[in-house]
C-alpha positions as CSV (number, residue, x, y, z in Angstrom):
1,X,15.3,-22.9,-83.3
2,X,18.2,-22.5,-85.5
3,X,17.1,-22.1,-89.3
4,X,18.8,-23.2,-92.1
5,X,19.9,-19.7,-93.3
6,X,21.2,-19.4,-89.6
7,X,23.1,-22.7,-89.6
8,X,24.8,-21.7,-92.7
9,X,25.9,-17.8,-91.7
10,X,27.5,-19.2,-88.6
11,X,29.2,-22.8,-90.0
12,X,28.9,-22.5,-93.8
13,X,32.8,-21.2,-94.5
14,X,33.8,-23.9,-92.1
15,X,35.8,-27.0,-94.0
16,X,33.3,-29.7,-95.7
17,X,30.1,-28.0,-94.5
18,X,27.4,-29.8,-95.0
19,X,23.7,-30.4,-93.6
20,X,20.7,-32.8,-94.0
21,X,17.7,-32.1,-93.4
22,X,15.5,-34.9,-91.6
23,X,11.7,-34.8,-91.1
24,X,10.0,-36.0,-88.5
25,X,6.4,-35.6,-89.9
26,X,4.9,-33.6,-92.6
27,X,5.6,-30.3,-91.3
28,X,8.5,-30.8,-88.4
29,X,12.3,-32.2,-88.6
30,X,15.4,-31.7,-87.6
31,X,19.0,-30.2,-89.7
32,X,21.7,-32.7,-88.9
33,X,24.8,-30.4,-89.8
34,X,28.7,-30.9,-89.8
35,X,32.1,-29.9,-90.7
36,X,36.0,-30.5,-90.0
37,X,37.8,-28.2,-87.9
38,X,39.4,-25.1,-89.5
39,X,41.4,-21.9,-88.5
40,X,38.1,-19.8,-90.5
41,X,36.3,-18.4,-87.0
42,X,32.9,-19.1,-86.6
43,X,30.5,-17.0,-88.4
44,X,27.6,-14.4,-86.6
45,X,23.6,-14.6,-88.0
46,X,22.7,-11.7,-89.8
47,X,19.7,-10.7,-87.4
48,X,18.4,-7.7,-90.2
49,X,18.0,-10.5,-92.5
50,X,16.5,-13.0,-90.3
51,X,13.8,-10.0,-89.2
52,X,13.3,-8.8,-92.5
53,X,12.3,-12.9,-93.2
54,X,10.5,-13.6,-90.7
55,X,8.5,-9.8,-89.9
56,X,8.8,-7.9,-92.8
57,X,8.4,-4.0,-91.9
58,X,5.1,-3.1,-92.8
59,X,4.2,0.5,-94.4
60,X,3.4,4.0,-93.4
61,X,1.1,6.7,-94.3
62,X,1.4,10.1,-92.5
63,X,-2.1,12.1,-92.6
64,X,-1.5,16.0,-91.7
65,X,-3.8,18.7,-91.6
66,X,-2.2,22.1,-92.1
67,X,-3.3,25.6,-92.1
68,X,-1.0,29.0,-93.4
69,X,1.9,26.4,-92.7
70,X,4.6,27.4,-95.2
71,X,7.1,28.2,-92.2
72,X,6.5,25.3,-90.3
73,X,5.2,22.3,-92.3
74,X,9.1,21.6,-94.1
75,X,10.4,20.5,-90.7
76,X,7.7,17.9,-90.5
77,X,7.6,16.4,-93.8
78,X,11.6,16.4,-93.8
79,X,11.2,13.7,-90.5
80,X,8.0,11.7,-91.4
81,X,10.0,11.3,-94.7
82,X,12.3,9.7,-93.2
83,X,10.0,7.0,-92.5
84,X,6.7,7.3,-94.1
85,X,5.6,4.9,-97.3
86,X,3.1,7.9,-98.2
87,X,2.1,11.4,-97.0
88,X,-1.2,12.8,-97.4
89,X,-1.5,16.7,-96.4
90,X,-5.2,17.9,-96.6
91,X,-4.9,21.4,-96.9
92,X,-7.5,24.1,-95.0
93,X,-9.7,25.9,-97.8
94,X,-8.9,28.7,-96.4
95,X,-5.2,28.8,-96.5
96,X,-3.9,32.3,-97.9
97,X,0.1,30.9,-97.4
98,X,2.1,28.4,-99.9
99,X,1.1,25.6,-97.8
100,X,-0.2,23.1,-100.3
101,X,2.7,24.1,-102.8
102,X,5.7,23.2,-100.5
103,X,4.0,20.2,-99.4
104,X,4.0,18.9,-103.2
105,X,7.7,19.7,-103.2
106,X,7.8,16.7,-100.5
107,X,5.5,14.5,-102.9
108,X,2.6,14.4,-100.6
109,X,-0.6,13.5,-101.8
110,X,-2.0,17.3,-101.7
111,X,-5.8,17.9,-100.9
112,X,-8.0,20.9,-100.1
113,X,-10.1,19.9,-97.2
114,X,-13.0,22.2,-95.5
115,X,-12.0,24.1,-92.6
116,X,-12.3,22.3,-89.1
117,X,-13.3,25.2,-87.6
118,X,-16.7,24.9,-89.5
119,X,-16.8,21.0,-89.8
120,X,-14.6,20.2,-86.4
121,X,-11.3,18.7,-86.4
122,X,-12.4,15.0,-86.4
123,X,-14.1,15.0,-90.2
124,X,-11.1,16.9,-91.3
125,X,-8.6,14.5,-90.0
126,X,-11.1,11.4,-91.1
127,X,-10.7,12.7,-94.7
128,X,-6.9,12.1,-94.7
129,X,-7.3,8.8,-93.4
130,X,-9.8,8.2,-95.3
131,X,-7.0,8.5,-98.1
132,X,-4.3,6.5,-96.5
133,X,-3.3,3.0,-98.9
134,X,-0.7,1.8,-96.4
135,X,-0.8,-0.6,-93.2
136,X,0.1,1.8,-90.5
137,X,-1.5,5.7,-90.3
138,X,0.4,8.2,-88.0
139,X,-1.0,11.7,-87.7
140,X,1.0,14.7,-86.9
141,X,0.6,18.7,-87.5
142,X,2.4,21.4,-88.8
143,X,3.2,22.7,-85.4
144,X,4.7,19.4,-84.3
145,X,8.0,17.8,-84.9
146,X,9.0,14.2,-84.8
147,X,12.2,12.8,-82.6
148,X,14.2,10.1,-83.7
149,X,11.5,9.1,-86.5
150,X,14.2,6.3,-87.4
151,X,13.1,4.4,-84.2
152,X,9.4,4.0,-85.6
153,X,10.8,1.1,-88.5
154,X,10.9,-1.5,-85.6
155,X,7.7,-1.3,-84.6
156,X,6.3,-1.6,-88.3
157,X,5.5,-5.3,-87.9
158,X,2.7,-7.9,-87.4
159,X,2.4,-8.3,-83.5
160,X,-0.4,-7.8,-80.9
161,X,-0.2,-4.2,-81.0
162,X,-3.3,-2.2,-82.5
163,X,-2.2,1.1,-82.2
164,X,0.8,3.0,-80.7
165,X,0.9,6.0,-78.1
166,X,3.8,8.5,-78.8
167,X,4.7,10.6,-75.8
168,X,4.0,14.4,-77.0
169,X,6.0,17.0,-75.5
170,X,4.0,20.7,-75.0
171,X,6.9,23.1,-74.7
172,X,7.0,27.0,-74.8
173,X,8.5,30.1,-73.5
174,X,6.2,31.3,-71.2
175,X,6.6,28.8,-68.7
176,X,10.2,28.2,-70.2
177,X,10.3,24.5,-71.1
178,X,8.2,21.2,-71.1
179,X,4.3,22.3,-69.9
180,X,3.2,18.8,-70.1
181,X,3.4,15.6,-72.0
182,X,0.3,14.0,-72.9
183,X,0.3,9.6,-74.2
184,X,-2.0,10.1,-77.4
185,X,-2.2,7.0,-79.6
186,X,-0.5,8.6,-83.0
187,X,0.1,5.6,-84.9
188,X,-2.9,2.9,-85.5
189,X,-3.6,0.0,-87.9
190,X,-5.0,1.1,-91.3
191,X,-8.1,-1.2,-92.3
192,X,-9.7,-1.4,-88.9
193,X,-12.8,1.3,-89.2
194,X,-10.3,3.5,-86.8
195,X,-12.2,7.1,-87.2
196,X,-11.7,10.4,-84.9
197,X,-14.3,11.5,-82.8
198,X,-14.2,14.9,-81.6
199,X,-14.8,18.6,-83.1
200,X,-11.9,19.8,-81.5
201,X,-8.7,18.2,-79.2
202,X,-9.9,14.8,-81.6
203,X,-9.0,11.1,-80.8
204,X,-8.8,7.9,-82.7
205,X,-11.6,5.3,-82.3
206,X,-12.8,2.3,-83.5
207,X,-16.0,3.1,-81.6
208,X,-16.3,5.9,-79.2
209,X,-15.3,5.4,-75.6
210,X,-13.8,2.3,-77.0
211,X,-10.7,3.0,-77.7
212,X,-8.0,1.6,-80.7
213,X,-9.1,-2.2,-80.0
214,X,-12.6,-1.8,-79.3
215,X,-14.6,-4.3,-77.1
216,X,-14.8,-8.0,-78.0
217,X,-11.1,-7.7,-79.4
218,X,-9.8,-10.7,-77.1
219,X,-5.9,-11.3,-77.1
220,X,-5.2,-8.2,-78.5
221,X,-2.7,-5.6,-76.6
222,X,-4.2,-2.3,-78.0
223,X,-2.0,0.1,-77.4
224,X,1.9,-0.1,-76.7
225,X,3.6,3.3,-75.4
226,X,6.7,3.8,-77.4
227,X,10.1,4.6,-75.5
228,X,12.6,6.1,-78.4
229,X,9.9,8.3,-80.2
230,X,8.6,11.5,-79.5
231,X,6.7,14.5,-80.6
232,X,7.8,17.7,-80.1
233,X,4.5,20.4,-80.0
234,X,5.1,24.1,-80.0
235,X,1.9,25.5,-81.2
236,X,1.2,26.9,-77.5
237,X,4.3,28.8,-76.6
238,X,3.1,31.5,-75.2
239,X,0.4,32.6,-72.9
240,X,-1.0,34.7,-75.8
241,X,-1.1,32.3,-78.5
242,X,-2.6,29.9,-75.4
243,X,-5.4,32.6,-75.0
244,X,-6.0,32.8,-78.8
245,X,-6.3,29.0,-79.3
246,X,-8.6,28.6,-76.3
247,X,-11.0,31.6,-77.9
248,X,-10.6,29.7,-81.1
249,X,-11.4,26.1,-79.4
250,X,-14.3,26.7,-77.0
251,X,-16.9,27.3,-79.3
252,X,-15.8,23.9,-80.9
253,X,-15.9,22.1,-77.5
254,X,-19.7,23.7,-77.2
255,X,-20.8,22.1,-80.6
256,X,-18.9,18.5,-79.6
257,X,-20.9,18.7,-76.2
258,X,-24.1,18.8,-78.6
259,X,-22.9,16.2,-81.1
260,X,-20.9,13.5,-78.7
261,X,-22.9,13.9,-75.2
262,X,-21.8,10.5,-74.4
263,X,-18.0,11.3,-75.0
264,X,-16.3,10.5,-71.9
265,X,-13.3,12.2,-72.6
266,X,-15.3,15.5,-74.2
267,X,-16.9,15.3,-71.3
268,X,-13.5,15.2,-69.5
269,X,-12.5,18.1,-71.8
270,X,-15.3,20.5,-71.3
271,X,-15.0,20.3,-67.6
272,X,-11.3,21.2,-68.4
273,X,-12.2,23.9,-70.5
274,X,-15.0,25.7,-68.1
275,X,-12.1,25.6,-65.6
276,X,-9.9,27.8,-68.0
277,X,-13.2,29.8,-68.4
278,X,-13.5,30.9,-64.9
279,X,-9.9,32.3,-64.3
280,X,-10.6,34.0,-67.5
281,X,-13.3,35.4,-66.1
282,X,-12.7,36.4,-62.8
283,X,-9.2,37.7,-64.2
284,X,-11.6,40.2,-66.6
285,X,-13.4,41.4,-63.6
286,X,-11.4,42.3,-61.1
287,X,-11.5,38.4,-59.2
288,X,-15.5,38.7,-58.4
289,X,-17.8,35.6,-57.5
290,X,-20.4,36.5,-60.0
291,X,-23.5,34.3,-60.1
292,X,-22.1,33.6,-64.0
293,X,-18.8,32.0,-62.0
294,X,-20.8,30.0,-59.5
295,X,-22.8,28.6,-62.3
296,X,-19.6,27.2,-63.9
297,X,-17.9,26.4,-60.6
298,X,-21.5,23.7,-59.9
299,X,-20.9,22.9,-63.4
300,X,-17.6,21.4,-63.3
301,X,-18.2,20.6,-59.9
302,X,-21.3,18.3,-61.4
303,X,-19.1,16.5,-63.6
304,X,-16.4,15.5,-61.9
305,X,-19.2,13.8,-59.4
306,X,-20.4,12.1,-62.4
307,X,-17.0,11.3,-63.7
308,X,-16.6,9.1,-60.0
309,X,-19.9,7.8,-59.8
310,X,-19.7,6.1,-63.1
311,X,-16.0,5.1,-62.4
312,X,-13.7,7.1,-65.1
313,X,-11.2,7.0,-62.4
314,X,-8.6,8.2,-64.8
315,X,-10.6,11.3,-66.0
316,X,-11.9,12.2,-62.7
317,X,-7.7,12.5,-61.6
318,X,-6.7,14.5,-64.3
319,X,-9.6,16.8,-63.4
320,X,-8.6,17.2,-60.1
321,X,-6.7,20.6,-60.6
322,X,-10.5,22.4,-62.1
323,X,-12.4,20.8,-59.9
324,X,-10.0,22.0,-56.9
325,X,-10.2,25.5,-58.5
326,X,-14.3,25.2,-58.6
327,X,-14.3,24.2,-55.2
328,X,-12.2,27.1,-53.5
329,X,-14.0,29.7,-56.0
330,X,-17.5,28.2,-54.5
């Protein structure tokens, strides 16, 4: 399947070059191609040129969301703009920092956005994306960094792929090193109805409980794990700031059990969460069984049941750890 361009990069400085090109029928053929022996070597394709022919990279937006950033947002514009066609930073209203001013300095498309916190983390990121122009939408934070963003051009193309996961690295200080590393899909297809659904620890969707591709989408691959690229999160690196976001994040995760019921993975969440809230608990008072800890031990104890019975194998394993903990504490 050599193409002319090909033909001519590997035999074109060869002596009396020269090639015919013969059809066969409207739309196939042959190149019939010759030339006289020389002591010019043979010539290599230019494979950047041939991929930039035939796949042309596609474009990027980057959508952040960014509260009291100004000491933490530089290192993550500085890699997405690397790679990104268009950044969009949608600002918390109630920012007191320099947040929106040093993310102008990077030529982001600046924009105050309502606090998540009272409208939930989904509608805040959907108004970024919302804004993106370009084919491809990756969403990062100000708390996150991105490794080797150089890697991400390749995978810029027209192929079967709807979305991309990007391995995300939680690391901290207290435990020293990698806490865990979590497949979210960061990088979708623009022009898709792709929305968040979540007031807090927020997804990407075409519907929810669908996923990037949706039902119906026949032949299509959804979403490809990525190898070369990572994110770096350091937002929980310590058991303090742990505490503080979990006070900060539960009585989100009680409003999305009211607004999504059906969410499988809030569901999946909130049994998480409840888990968290009886070691809390029983920490506070001394490591007592109070009717208030047997309530939320059934709870999770509950879901998880309803997670197997209804065959979210995948949710029901990574619950194992709270629903082991509600067990014993029961």
């Amino acid at each position: 399947h050599f193409e002319r361009a090909d033909l001519f990069e590997m035999f074109g400085k060869q002596k009396d070059y020269r090639l015919l090109a013969i059809p066969n029928s409207p739309t196939l053929g042959h190149y019939l191609f010759s030339f006289r022996p020389s002591d010019e070597p043979l010539g290599q394709i230019d494979y950047n040129r041939k991929l930039h022919e035939q796949a042309p990279r596609e474009t990027l937006s980057a959508c952040i969301i960014a509260k009291d950033a100004e000491y933490t947002l530089g290192k993550t514009l500085k890699q997405v703009s690397e790679i990104a066609d268009e950044i969009i930073v949608g600002v918390d209203e109630t920012t007191t920092d320099k947040t929106f001013e040093l993310a102008e300095r990077f030529w982001a498309r600046c924009v105050h956005i309502p606090s998540p916190l009272s409208v939930g983390f989904d509608a805040a990121r959907n108004l970024t994306v919302e804004l993106a122009t370009k084919d491809w939408i990756l969403w990062i934070d100000a708390d996150e960094s991105l490794e080797h963003p150089e890697n991400l051009s390749k995978y810029l193309r027209q192929n079967c792929y709807d979305g991309y996961a990007i391995p995300q690295h939680h690391v901290g200080v207290e435990p020293l090193g990698v806490s865990k590393t979590d497949l979210p899909c960061r990088m979708f297809r623009n022009r898709l109805g792709i929305r968040f659904y979540g007031m807090v620890h927020e997804h990407p969707e075409r519907e929810m409980n669908k996923g990037i591709s949706g039902e119906g989408q026949e032949g299509r691959a959804a979403v490809a794990v990525l190898p070369d690229v990572s994110i770096l999160h350091t937002g929980y690196s310590t058991e303090k700031i742990r505490r503080e976001r979990f006070n900060r994040n539960f009585p989100l995760m009680q409003q999305d059990v009211k607004k999504y019921p059906t969410r499988i993975l809030g569901r999946t969440l909130w049994l998480r969460d409840v888990g968290h809230l009886i070691q809390y608990t029983m920490e506070r008072n001394g490591g007592q069984v109070t009717d208030e800890v047997t309530g939320m031990g059934l709870e999770i104890v509950d879901m998880w049941r309803w997670l197997v019975k209804n065959k979210h194998l995948r949710h029901a394993v990574e619950s194992l750890p709270y629903y082991s903990r509600a067990v014993s504490v029961l």
